[in-house]
N, C-alpha and C positions, 0 to 999 in steps of 0.2 A: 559605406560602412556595412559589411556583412553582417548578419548575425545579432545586429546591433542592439537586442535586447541583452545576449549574454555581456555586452561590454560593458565597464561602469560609464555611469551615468557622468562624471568629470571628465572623461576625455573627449567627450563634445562640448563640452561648457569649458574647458580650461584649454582644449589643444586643439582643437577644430575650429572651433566656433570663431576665435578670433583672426583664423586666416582668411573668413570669407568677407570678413568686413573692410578691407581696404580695396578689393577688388569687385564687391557687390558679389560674391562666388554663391554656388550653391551647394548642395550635398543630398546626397543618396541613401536611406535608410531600409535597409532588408533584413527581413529577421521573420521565422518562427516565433510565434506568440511565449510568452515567460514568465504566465502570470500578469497581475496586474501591476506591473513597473513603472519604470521612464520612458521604457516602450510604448507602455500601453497610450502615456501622457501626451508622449508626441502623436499618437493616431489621432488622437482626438483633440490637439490643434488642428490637426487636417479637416474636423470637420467642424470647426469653431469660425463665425464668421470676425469673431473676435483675431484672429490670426488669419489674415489673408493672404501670406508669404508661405505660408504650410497648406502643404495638399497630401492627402494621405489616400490610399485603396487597398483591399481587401478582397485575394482571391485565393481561393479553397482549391486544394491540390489538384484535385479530380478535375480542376478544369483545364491542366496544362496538357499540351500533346504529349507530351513527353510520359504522363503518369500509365505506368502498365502495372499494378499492383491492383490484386481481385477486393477490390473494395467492400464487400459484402463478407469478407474473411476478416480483414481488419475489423469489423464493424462486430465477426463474433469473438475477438481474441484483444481487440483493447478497450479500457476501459471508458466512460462516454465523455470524461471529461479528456482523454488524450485523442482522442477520435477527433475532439472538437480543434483539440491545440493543433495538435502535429498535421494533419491532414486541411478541416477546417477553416485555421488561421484564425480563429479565434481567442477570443482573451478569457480564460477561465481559470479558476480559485475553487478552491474547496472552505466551506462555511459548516458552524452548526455539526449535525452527527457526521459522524467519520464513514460509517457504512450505509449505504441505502437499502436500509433491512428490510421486507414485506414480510411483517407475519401472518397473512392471509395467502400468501401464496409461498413461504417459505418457511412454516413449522409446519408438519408434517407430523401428525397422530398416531402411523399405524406404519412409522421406522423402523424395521429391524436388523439385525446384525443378518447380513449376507454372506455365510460361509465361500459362496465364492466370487467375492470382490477383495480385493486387500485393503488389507485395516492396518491403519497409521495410530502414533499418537503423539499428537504436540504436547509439551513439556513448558511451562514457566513455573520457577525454582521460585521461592520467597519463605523467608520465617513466617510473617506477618500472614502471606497468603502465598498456599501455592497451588497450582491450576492445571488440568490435561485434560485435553481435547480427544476426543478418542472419533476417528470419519474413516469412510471407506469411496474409494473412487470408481468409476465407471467410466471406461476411455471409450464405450463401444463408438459413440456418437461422434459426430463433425463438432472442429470447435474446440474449445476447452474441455478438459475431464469434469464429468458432474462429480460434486463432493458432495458426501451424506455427512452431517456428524451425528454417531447414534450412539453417544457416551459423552460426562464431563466427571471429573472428578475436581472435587473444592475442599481442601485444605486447611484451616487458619491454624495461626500461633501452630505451628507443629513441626519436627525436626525431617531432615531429609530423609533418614531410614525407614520414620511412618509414613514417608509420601512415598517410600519404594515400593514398600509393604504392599500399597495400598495398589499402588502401580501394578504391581508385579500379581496380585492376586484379579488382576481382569480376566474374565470367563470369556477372551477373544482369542484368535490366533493372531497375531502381530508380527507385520512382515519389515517394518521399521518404526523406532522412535526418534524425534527429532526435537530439539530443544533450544533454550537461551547460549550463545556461547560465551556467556558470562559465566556458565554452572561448570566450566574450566577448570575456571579459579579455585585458591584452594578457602573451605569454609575453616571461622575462626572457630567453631565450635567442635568440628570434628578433626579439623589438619587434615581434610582430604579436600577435594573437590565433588560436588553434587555428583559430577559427571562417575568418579572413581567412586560414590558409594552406592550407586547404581550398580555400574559393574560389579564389584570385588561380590557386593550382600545377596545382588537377587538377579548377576548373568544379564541385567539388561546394558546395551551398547548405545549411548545417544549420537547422534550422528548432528552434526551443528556446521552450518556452512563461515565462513568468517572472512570472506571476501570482503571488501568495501561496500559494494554493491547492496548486498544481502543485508549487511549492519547498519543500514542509513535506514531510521526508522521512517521518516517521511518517502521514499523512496519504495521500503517494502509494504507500507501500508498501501500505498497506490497501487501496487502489484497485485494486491491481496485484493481490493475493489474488484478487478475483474469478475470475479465469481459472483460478487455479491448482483452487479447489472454491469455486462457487456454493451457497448456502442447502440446496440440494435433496443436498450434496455430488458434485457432479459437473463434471469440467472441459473446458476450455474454451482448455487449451495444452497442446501437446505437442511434443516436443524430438525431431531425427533424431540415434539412437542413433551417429553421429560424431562430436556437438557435447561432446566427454566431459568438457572445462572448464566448459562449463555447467550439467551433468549434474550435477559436481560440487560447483557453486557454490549449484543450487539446495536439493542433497540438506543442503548445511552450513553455507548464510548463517542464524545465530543472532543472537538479542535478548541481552543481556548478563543473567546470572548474576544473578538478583532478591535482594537481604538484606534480612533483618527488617527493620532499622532504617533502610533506603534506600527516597527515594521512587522507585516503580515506572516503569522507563525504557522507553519505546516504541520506542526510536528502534534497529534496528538495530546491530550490532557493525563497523565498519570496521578490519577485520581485516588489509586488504592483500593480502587471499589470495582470497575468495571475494566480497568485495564490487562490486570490480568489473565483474564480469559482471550480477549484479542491478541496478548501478545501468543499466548497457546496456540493459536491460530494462525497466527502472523510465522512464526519459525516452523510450523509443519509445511505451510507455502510454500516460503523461500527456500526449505529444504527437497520440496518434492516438486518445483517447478521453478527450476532455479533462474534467475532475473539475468538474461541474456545481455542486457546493454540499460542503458540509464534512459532511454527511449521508450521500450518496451513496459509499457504498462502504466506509466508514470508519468511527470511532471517536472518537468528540472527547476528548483529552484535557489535564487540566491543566496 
């Protein structure tokens, strides 16, 4: 059985399982690590002396003949927990905070706006709260683009024309803005869409990717990880000691609280408090380094 973590777990228990027992038969389990599954379960009969019919091993890419892939490149362009999956063969899970923030080595005092680097700004639209990220990129170096962010703007209770206003009056040059592409739709308050009162009031153009890919929040948050610690642990964004709702969103955006008996939730906690500044972040990513395959950066999960 190829693959065999993406398989469900009942076609060896309902369809397999029972051809091997009148014959004494055996089977073949190969697969890419998938999280901690049915996969992970059967490895670890293999090394259970409880189960002495199950034998399991564990060998990391790098050590096939076959791997010709610059390993020290993967190491600066995925992040350490797909470094560990995909290559590895290891069994890894994301727990607790969502990004591995250092702010000892990742706010930065003495940020400024760099007339000549390009300046972005991510966009998350909300009555309640709405939120832009305002970073500038540096591709000179190997590796990923370093990202500054040296701007946020924070919102509440307030309509989309004040958050354009508010938008639209940044003292940057702005080479693209990128956003929610929920902010589509059209709002019941105004009969337009966030996206159309951008445009029509203040000429700004949100650019929103809306592939599958991109929109799978678990998916683009792992993408987003990269920056924060690449494979080699070392990053790749840092935040001007100003931005202190950011600061604060990154140090406290958490995964939901794991139980025994619950299956294991990838997806972020929308909290209302710290999530919207990450997703600000999360759609300037996806839009300005778009997620090439479901591999790339990420974790596939069930």
């Amino acid at each position: 059985m190829d693959e065999a973590a993406l398989i469900p777990k009942q076609t060896y228990e309902m369809y397999l399982r029972p051809t091997l027992a009148d014959r004494q038969g055996w089977a073949l389990f190969t697969s890419t690590p998938r999280g901690f599954n049915h996969f992970e379960q059967w490895y670890r009969y293999g090394k259970d002396k409880k189960y002495p019919e199950w034998e399991s091993w564990q060998v990391p890419s790098w050590e096939s003949p076959y791997f010709k892939d610059d390993i020290e490149e993967l190491k600066r362009t995925l992040t350490h927990e797909t470094f560990l999956q995909e290559l590895g063969s290891e069994f890894t899970s994301f727990a607790g905070k969502v990004y591995p923030f250092d702010r000892q080595t990742q706010i930065q005092k003495n940020l400024k706006y760099n007339p000549a680097l390009p300046t972005y700004v991510g966009i998350d639209f909300g009555y309640r709260h709405s939120f832009a990220i305002v970073v500038q990129c540096d591709t000179s170096g190997p590796g990923l683009p370093t990202v500054y962010q040296i701007d946020e703007v924070s919102m509440k209770n307030t309509k989309t024309e004040d958050f354009g206003k508010m938008i639209s009056q940044l003292p940057y040059h702005v080479t693209a803005y990128y956003g929610d592409p929920a902010g589509i739709g059209t709002n019941l308050q105004t009969g337009m869409s966030d996206f159309a009162v951008f445009s029509k009031q203040f000429g700004i153009r949100i650019h929103s990717r809306r592939d599958k890919l991109s929109r799978d929040v678990a998916n683009s948050v792992s993408h987003v990880r990269r920056w924060f610690e690449d494979a080699n642990g070392e990053a790749h964004f840092f935040v001007a000691s100003r931005c202190k709702e950011s600061i604060q969103s990154y140090e406290n955006y958490r995964y939901p609280t794991h139980k025994e008996d619950q299956a294991l939730k990838e997806v972020p906690l929308k909290d209302g408090r710290f999530d919207h500044c990450a997703d600000a972040l999360r759609f300037f990513f996806v839009n300005y380094s778009p997620i090439k395959s479901n591999k790339a950066g990420t974790i596939d999960w069930l």
